[in-house]
N, C-alpha and C positions, 0 to 999 in steps of 0.2 A: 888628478888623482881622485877618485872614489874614497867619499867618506860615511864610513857607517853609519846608520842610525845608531844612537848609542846610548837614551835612557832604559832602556829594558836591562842592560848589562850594566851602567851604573849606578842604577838604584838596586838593585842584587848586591849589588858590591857593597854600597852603605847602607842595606841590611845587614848584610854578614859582618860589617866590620862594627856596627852598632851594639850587635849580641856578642862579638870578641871585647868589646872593650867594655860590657857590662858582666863578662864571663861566664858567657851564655853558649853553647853549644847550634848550631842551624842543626834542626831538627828536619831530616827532608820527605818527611810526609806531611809537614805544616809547609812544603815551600810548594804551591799549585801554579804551574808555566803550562796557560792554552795559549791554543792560535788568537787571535785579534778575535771579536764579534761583539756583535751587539750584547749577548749573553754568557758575555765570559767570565762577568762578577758575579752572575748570578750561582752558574756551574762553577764555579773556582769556588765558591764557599758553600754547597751541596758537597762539593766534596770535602772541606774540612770540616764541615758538617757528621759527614759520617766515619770520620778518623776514627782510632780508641779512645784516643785522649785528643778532643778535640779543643784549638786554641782557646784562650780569653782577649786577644784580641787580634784585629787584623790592619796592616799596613799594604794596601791597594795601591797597584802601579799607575791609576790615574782616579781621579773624581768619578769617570762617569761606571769605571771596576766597583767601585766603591758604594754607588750607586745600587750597584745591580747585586752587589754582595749583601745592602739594606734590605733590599726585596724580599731575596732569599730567607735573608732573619725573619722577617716581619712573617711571610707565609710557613716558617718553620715554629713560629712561637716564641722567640728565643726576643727574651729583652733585651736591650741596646739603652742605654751602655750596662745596665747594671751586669748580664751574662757576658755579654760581647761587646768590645770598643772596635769601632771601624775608623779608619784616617784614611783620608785620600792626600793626592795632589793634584796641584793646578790652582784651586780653587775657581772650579766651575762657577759659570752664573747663577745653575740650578744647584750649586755645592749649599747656598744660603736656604734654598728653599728646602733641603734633604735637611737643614741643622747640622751638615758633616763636617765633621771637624777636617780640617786639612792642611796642606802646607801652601803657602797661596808663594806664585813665580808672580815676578813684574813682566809680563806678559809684554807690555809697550817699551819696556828697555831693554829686552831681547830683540825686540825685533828691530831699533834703533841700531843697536849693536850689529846684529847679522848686516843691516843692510849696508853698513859703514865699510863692515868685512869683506861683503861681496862686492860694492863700489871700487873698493882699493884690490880685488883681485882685480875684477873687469878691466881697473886701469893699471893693470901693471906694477902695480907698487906692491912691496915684500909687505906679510903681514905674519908677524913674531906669533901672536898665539891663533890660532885658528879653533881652540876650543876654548870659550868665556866661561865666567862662573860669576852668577849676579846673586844678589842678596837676596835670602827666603826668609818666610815669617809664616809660625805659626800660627793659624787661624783655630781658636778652640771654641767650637760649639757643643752639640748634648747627645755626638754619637763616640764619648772616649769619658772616662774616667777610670777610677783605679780600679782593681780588682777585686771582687768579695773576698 
């Protein structure tokens, strides 16, 4: 069977259900969906950049979105965190050297896991869940704090 990739669609998902259960409305000129590139965090926040009412903070589909969304702040003027809070995830290598706050994955128990998963398909044995869910942690460094 083909199986999707599927964090683009479930981190959408627990955004929107984040802003439902703070009773928050998805605003969809604050929701920016590019193709993949090197410069997607850059342009994805050029463009909430120039919204009407442009966000006070941004939650990036990975570290290195997040990244490139800093850039954009940093050559727009715009203060971090005091104007704008960025959070990524992953917690990149380079997430410590950006200060970016993020949600950091166990990176080596994912992939203990996947490999367990794929060993027990390879050999023929039934396997109950085929999508895992490991434990995340907030990683807060000096690109999120509250809003003025």
């Amino acid at each position: 069977p083909e199986w999707p990739y599927t964090p683009p669609v479930d981190r959408m998902h627990g955004y929107r259900t984040a802003l439902e259960d703070a009773g928050l409305d998805v605003d969809p000129q604050l929701v920016v969906d590019l193709p993949w590139s090197t410069t997607m965090g850059a342009r994805g926040m050029d463009r909430l950049l120039s919204a009407e009412r442009p966000p006070t903070a941004v939650f990036a589909f990975c570290d290195e979105v997040a990244m490139g969304a800093l850039r954009s702040l940093r050559r727009a003027g715009v203060p971090v965190p005091r104007a704008m809070s960025v959070i990524g995830i992953d917690d990149h290598p380079f997430a410590d050297l950006w200060d970016l706050t993020t949600v950091r994955q166990p990176v080596e128990l994912q992939g203990v896991r996947s490999a367990r998963t794929a060993l027990a398909l390879l050999g023929g044995e039934p396997v109950a869940d085929r999508h895992l869910t490991v434990p995340t942690h907030l990683v807060i460094r000096s690109t999120t704090a509250p809003a003025d």
